[in-house]
N, C-alpha and C positions, 0 to 999 in steps of 0.2 A: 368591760367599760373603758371608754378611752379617757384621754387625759383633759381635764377642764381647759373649754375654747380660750383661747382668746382673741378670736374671730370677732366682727360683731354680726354677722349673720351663718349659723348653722344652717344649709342646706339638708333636707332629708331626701333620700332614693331610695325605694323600695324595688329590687330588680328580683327578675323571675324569667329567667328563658325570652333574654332580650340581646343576643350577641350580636344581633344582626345592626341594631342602630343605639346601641348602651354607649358605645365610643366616641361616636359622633354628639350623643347629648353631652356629654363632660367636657369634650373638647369645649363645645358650647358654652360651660359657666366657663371653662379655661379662660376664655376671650373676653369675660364678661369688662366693661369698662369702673367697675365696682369690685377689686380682689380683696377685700378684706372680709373672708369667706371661708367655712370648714365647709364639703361634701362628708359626710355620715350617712352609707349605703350597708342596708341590712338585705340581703340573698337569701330568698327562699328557697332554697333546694334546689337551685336551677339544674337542670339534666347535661345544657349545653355547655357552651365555655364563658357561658355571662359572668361566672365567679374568676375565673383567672383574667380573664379582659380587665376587670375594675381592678384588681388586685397588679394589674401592670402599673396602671396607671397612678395606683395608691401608695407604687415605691418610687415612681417618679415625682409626687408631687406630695410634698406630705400635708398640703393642707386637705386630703383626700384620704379617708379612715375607713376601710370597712369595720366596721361595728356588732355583725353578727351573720355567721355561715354554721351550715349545718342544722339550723333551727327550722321545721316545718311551720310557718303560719298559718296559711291554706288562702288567705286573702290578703287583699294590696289593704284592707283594711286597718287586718289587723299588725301587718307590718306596720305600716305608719304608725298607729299608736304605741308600739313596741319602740318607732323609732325615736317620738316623743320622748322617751322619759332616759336618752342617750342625749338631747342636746339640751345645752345650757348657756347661749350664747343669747345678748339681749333681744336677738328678735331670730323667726325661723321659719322657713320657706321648706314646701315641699316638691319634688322633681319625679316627674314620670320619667320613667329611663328610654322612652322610645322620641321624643321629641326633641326639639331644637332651640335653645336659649337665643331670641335676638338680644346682640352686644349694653343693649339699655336696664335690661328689666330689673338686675336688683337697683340700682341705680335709680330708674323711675321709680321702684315700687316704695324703694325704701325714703324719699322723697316725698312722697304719699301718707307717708306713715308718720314720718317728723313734723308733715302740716296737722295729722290726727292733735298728735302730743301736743303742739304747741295751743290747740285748742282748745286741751282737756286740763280741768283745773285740779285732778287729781289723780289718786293713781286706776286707771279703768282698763278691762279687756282692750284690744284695738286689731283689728282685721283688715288688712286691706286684699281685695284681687282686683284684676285685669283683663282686660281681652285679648283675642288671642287670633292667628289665622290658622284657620283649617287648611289642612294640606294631604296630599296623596303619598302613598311610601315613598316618593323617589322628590319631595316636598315640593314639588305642582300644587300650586294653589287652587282649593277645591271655595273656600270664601276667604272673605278679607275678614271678618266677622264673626267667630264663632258664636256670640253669644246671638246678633241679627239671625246667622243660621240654624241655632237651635230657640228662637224666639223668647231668651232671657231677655228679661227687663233688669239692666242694673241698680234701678233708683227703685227696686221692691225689697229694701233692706229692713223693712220695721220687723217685729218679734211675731207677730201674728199671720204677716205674708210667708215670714220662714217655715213657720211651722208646718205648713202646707205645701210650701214650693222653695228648694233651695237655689240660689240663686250664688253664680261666679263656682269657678272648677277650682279643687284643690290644687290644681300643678302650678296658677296661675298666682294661689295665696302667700301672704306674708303675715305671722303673726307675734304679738309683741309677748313678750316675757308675763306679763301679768294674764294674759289668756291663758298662755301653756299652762300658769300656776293653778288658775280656776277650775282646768279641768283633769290634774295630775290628780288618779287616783279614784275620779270618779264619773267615768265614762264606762257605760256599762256593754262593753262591748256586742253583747246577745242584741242589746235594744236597740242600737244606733245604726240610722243605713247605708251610712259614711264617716270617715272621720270629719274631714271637709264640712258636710252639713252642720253636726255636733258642735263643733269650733264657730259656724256660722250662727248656729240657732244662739250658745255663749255669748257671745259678742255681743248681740240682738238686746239680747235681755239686760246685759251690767254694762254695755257699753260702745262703742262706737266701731263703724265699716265705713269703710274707703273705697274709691270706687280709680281705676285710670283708664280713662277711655281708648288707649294706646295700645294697639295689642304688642305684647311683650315677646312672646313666641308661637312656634309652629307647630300645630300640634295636628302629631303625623295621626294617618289612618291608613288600617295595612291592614285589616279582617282580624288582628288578635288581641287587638286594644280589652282592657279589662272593662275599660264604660267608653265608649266611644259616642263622637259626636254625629247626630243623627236628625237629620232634617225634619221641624215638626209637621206634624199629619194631624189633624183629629177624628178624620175617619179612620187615620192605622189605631187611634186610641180606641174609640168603639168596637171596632174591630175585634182588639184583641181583649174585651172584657175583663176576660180573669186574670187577665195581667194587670190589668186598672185600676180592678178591685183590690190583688195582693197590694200595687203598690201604693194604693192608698192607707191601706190598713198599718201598711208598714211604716207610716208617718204619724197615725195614733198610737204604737207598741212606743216609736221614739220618744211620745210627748208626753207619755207615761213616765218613762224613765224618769224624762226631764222635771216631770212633776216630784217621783219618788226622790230626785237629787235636790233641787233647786228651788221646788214650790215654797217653801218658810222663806226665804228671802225674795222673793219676785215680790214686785209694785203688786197694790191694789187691782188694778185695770189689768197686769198680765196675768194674775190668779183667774179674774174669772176668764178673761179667753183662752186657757189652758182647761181649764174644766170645761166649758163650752162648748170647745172645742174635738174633747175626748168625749164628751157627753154625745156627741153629732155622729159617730160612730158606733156608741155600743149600746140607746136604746131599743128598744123593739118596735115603736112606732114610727113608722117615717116622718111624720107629720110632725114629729118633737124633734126628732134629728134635725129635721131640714131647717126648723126655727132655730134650734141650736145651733149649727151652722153659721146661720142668718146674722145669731148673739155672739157669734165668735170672731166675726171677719175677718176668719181664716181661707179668704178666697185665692184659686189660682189665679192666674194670669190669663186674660179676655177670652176663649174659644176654651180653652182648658178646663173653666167655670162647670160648661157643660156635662165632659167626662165624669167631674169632680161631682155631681149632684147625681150622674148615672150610679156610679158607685157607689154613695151614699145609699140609694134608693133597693139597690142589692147586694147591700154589704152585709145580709146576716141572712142572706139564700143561699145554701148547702151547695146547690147544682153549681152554683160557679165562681166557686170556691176553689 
């Protein structure tokens, strides 16, 4: 464990066989126009020299801690939530290690986030993300837009669109001290399809998202990205079926979770679209799913509707599975 921030923004990095562009990202927060900041980078077993590259940089700059090496995770998942419970700084950002920080973004984000507070009349979750430009490994701009290019809707933040569809990338997030608290200790790693989601669907429910339409950095694309940005299709969604269906299902396993953690405190209204909405998935009728559904207005985002009702309609046929 490192020694208590006194930053007011902990940075988290989760690196993994990134020596090729880890350096260039740090340099990146180096530059930022916001330095009052800890980087808190945990090393899954990298093979390469990603762990002595950060560890150069960690004794040049000591706001820069690696946090844990030699630990297998097995995912950027579960690093991040490992790295979660390492910061304690009033607010916390996480950093993919292959991308590029433009010089504004804690800056803007944290900007974002003070307009949250000064909103909120008490103590609440608070989330903010941002957009971002997609770029090629050598950062060629492939859009100006990431969220245009992968057709996120930023203003889909209510508890019911999340639960369906998550919406702003973790690399791009800031989250306030009272989220981290809400979900220290009870994120059930097996259930959750991200930590990002988890933290978003949180928010959703006890309290307030931020939205800066500004994208803040570059986020590279090089074939080894762990979730990469991907131009939407809804014939590739048809297409590929049993991909549709898992990752459908995989967003009722979540909202199970989220029922077995958080159901005794959610509102009236978000109980039943939580049930509703799990209901729309596991009975045997279509005909009550698809009402159930209907009862939940756990809808995708416009053309996605469609996938989203395919899968329903063969979500409990064996063959494609």
């Amino acid at each position: 464990m490192c020694e208590k921030s006194a930053a007011s923004v902990d940075i988290l990095m989760a690196t993994y066989n990134g020596e090729k562009y880890v350096g260039e990202q740090i340099e990146s927060i180096q530059a930022q126009s916001f330095n009052n900041w800890r980087l808190l980078i945990s090393d899954d077993c990298s093979s390469d020299d990603t762990l002595e590259i950060v560890k150069k940089y960690a004794e040049q700059d000591p706001r820069i801690i690696v946090v844990s090496q030699g630990k297998r995770y097995g995912s950027a998942k579960l690093n991040f939530m490992s790295l979660l419970t390492a910061a304690d700084a009033p607010y916390v950002m996480f950093c993919d290690q292959d991308d590029v920080w433009l010089p504004k973004k804690i800056e803007l984000t944290l900007a974002k986030m003070h307009e949250l507070e000064h909103l909120s009349l008490e103590r609440q979750p608070l989330l903010v993300f941002t957009d971002m430009k997609v770029v090629d490994k050598h950062l060629g701009i492939i859009a100006d837009s990431f969220e245009s290019y992968s057709n996120i809707d930023s203003s889909r933040v209510m508890f019911r669109q999340i639960l369906a569809q998550s919406v702003g990338a973790g690399c791009t997030m800031m989250i306030n001290r009272d989220l981290q608290e809400d979900i220290s200790g009870y994120a059930p790693s097996n259930g959750i399809i991200m930590h990002d989601w988890w933290l978003t669907l949180v928010a959703a429910a006890f309290g307030q998202i931020g939205h800066v339409s500004v994208p803040t950095s570059l986020y590279r694309q090089h074939g080894n990205n762990a979730v990469a940005a991907k131009d939407f299709s809804l014939v590739d969604r048809i297409t590929h079926m049993r991909r549709m269906i898992r990752n459908v299902n995989k967003t009722i396993t979540q909202a199970c979770c989220f029922d077995s953690i958080y159901g005794d405190v959610l509102r009236t209204d978000q109980k039943k679209t939580l049930s509703y909405y799990i209901k729309s998935y596991k009975g045997k009728n279509v005909f009550v799913r698809v009402i159930s559904l209907i009862r939940s207005g756990c809808w995708k985002k416009g053309t996605r509707k469609i996938g989203q009702l395919i899968a329903l309609c063969f979500s409990d046929d064996t063959r494609l599975k």
